[in-house]
VOVO-957023 format. One record per residue: residue number from 0; residue in three letters; chain; x, y, z of N, C-alpha, C in turn. Coordinates in steps of 0.05 Angstrom, whole numbers. Last residue first. Layout:
N
<n NUM, res ALA, chain A, n_c1 X, n_c2 Y, n_c3 Z, ca_c1 X, ca_c2 Y, ca_c3 Z, c_c1 X, c_c2 Y, c_c3 Z>
...
END
This chain:
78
<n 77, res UNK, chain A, n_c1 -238, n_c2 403, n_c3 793, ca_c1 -235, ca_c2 367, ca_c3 793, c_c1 -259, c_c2 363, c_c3 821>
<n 76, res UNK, chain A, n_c1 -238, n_c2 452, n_c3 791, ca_c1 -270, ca_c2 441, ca_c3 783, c_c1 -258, c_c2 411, c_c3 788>
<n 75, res UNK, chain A, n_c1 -187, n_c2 471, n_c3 817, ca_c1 -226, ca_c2 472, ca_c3 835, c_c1 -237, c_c2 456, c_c3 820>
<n 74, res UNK, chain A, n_c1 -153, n_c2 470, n_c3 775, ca_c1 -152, ca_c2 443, ca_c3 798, c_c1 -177, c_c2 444, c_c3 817>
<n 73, res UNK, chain A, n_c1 -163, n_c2 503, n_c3 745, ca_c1 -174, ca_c2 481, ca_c3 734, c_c1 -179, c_c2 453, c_c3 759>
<n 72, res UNK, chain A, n_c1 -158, n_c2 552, n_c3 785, ca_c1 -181, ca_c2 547, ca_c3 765, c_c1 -193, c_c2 519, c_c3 753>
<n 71, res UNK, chain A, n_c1 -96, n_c2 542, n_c3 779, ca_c1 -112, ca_c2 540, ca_c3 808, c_c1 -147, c_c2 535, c_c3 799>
<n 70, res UNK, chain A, n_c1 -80, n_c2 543, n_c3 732, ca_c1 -83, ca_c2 521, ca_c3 744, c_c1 -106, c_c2 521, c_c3 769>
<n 69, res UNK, chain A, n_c1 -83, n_c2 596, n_c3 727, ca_c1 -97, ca_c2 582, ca_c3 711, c_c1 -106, c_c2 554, c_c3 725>
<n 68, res UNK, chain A, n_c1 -55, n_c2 628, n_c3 764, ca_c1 -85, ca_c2 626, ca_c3 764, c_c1 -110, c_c2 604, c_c3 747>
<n 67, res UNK, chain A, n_c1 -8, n_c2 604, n_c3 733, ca_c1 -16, ca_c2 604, ca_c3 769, c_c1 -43, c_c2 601, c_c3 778>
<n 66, res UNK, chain A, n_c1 -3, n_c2 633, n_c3 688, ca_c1 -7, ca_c2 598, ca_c3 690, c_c1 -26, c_c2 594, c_c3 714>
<n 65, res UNK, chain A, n_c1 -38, n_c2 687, n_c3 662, ca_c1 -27, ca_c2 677, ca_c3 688, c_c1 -22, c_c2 647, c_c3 687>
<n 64, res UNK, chain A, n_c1 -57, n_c2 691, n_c3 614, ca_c1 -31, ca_c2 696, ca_c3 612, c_c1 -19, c_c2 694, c_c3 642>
<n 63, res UNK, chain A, n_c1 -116, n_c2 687, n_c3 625, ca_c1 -106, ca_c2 676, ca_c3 603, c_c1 -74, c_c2 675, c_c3 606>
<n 62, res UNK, chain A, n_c1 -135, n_c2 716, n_c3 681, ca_c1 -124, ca_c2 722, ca_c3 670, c_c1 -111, c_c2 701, c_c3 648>
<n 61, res UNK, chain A, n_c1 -209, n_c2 725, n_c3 699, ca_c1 -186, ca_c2 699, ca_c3 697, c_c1 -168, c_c2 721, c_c3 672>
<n 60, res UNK, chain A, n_c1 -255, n_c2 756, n_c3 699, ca_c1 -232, ca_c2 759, ca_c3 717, c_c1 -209, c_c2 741, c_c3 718>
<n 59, res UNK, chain A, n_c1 -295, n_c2 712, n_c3 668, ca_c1 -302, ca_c2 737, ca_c3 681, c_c1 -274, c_c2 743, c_c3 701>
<n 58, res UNK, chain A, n_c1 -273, n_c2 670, n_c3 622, ca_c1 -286, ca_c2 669, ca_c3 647, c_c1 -276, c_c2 695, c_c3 668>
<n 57, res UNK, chain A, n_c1 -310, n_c2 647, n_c3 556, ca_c1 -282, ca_c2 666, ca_c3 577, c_c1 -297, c_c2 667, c_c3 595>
<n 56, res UNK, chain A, n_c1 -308, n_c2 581, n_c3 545, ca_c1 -320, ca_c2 599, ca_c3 546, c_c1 -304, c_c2 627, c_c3 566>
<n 55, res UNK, chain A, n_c1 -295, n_c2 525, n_c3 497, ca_c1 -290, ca_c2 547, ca_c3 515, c_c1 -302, c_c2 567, c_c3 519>
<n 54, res UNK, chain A, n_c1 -338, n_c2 475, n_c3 485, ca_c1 -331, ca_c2 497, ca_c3 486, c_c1 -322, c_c2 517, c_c3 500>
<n 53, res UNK, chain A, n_c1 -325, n_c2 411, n_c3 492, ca_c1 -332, ca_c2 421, ca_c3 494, c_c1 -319, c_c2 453, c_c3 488>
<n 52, res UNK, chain A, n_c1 -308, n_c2 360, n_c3 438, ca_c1 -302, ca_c2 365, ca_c3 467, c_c1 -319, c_c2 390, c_c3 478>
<n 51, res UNK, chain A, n_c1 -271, n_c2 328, n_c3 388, ca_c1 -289, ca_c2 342, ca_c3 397, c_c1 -288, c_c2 346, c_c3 426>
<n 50, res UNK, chain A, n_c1 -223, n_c2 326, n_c3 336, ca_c1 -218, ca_c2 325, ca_c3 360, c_c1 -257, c_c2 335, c_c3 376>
<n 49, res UNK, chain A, n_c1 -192, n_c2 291, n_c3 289, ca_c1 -218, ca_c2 305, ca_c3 291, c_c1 -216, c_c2 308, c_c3 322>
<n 48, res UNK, chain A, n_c1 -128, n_c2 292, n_c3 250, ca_c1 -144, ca_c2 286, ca_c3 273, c_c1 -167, c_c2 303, c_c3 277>
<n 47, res UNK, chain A, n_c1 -112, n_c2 259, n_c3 191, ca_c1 -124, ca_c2 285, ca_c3 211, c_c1 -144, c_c2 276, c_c3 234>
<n 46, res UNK, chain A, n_c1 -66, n_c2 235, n_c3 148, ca_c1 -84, ca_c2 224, ca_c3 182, c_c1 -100, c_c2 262, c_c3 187>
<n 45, res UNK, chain A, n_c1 -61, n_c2 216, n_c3 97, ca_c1 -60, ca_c2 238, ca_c3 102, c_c1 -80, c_c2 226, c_c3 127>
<n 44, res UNK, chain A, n_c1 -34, n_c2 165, n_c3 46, ca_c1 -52, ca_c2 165, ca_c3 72, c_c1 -47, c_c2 194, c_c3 86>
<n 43, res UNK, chain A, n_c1 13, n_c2 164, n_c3 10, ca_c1 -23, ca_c2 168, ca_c3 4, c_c1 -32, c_c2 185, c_c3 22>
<n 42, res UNK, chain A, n_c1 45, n_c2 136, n_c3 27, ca_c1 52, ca_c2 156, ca_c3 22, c_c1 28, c_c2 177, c_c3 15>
<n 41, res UNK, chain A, n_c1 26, n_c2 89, n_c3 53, ca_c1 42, ca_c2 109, ca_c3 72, c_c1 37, c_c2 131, c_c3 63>
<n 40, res UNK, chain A, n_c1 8, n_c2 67, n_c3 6, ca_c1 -15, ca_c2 67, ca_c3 27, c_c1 -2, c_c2 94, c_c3 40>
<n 39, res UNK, chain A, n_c1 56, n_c2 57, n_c3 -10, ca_c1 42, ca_c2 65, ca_c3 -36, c_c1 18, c_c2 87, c_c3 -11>
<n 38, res UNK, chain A, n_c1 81, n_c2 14, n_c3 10, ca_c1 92, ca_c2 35, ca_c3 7, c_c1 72, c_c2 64, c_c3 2>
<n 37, res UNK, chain A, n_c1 46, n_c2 -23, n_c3 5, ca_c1 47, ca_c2 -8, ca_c3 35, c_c1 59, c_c2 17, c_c3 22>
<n 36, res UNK, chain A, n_c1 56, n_c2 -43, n_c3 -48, ca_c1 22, ca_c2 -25, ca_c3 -48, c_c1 37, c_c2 -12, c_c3 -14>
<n 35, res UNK, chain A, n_c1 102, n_c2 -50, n_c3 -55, ca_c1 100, ca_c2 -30, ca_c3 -66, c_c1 59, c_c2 -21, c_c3 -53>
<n 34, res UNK, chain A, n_c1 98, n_c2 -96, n_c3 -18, ca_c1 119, ca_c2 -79, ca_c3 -8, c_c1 109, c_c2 -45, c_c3 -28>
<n 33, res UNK, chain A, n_c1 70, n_c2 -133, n_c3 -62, ca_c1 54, ca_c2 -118, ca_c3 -25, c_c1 78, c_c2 -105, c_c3 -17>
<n 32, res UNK, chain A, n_c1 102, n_c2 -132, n_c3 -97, ca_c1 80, ca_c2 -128, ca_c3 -103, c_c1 63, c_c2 -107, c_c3 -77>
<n 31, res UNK, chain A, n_c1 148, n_c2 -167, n_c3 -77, ca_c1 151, ca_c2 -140, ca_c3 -86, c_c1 127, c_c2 -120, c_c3 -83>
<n 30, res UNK, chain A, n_c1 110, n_c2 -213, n_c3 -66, ca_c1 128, ca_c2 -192, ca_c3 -42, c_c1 131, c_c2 -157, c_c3 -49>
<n 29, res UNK, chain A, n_c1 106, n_c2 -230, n_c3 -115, ca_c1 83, ca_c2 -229, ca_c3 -92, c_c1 94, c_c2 -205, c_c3 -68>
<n 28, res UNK, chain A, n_c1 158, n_c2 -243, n_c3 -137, ca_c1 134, ca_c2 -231, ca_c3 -148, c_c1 111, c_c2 -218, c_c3 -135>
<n 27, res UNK, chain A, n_c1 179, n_c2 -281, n_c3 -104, ca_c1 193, ca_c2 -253, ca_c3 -106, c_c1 167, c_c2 -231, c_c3 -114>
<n 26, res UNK, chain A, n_c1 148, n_c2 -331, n_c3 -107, ca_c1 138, ca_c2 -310, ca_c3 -84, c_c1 154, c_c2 -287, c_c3 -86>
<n 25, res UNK, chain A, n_c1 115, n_c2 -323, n_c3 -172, ca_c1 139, ca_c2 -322, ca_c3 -155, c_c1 135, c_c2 -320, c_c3 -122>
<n 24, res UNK, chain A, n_c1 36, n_c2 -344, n_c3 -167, ca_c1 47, ca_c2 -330, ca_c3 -183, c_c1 84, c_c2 -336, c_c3 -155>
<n 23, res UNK, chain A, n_c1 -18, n_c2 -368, n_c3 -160, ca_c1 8, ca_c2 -381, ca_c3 -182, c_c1 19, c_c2 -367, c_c3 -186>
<n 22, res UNK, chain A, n_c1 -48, n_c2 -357, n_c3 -120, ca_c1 -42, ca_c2 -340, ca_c3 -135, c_c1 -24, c_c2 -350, c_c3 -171>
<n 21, res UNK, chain A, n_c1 -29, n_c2 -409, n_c3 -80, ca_c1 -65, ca_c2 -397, ca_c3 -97, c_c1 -64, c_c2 -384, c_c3 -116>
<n 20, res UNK, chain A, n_c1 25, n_c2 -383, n_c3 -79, ca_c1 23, ca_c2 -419, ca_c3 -101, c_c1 -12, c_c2 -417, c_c3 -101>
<n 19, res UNK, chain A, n_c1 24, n_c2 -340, n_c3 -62, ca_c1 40, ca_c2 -342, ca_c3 -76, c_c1 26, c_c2 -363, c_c3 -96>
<n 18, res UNK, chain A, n_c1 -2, n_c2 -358, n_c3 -3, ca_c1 -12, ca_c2 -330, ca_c3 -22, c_c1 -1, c_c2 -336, c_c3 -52>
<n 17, res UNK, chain A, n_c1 35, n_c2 -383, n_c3 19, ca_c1 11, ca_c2 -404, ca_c3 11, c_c1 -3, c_c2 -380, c_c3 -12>
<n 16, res UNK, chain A, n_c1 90, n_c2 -355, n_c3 23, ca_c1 81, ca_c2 -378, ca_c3 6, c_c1 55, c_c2 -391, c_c3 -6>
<n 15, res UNK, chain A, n_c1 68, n_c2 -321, n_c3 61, ca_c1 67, ca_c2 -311, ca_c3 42, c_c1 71, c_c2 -328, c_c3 18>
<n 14, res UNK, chain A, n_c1 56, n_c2 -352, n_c3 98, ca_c1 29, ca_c2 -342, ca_c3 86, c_c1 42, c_c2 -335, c_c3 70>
<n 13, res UNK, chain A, n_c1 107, n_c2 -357, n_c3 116, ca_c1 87, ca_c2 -388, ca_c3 105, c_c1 66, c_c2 -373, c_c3 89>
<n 12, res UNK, chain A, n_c1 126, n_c2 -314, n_c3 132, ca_c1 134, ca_c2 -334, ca_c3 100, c_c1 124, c_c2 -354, c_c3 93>
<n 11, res UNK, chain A, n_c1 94, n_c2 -309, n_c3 174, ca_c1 94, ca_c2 -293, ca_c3 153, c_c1 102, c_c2 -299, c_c3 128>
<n 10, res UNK, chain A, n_c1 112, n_c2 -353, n_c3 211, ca_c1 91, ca_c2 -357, ca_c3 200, c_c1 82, c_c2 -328, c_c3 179>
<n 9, res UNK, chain A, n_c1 169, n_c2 -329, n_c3 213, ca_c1 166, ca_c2 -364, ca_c3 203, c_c1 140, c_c2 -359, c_c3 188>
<n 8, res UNK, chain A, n_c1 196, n_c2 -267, n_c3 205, ca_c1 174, ca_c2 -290, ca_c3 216, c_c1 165, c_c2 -309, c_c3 197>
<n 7, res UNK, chain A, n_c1 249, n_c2 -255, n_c3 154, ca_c1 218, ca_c2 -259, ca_c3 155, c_c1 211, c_c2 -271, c_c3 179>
<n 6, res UNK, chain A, n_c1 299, n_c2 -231, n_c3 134, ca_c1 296, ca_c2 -237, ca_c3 161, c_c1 265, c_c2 -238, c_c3 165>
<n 5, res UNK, chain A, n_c1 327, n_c2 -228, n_c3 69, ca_c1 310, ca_c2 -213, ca_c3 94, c_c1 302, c_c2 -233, c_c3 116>
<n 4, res UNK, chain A, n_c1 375, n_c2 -204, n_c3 19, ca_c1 362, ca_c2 -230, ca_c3 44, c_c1 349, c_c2 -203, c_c3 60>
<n 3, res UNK, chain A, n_c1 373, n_c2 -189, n_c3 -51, ca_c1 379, ca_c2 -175, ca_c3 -17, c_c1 366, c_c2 -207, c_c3 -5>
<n 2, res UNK, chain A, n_c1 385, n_c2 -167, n_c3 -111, ca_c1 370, ca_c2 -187, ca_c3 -95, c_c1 393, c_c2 -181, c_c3 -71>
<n 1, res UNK, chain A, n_c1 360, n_c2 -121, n_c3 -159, ca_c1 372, ca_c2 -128, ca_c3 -141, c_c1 371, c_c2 -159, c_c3 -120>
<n 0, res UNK, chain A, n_c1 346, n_c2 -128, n_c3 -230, ca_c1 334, ca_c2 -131, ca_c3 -204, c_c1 356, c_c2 -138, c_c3 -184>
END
């Protein structure tokens, strides 16, 4: 096992002490432990976004491939 220093918030090494001595267990022991489950979560975790909203609908003489027109279209309905 390697051993490294880390740079903890005060009140993060307190919890992680009090976790440790309920637990009876190292606090190396404890750390490792929750470093491998985040890890674990990251690599897991697959995000997709659901997006809803309304339906497009084509609109009679609008050119799709004009920006110009496009905009002008969206900036009437504000």
């Amino acid at each position: 096992m390697t051993r490294t220093t880390l740079a903890l918030d005060d009140t993060l090494l307190r919890s992680l002490k009090e976790r440790a001595a309920r637990e009876g267990r190292p606090l190396h022991a404890l750390t490792n432990d929750l470093l491998r489950l985040a890890l674990a979560v990251e690599k897991s975790s697959s995000f997709r976004l659901e997006l809803s909203g309304w339906e497009a609908q084509e609109q009679p003489g609008v050119n799709v491939f004009d920006r110009d027109q496009l905009f002008d279209l969206l900036g009437s309905q504000r």
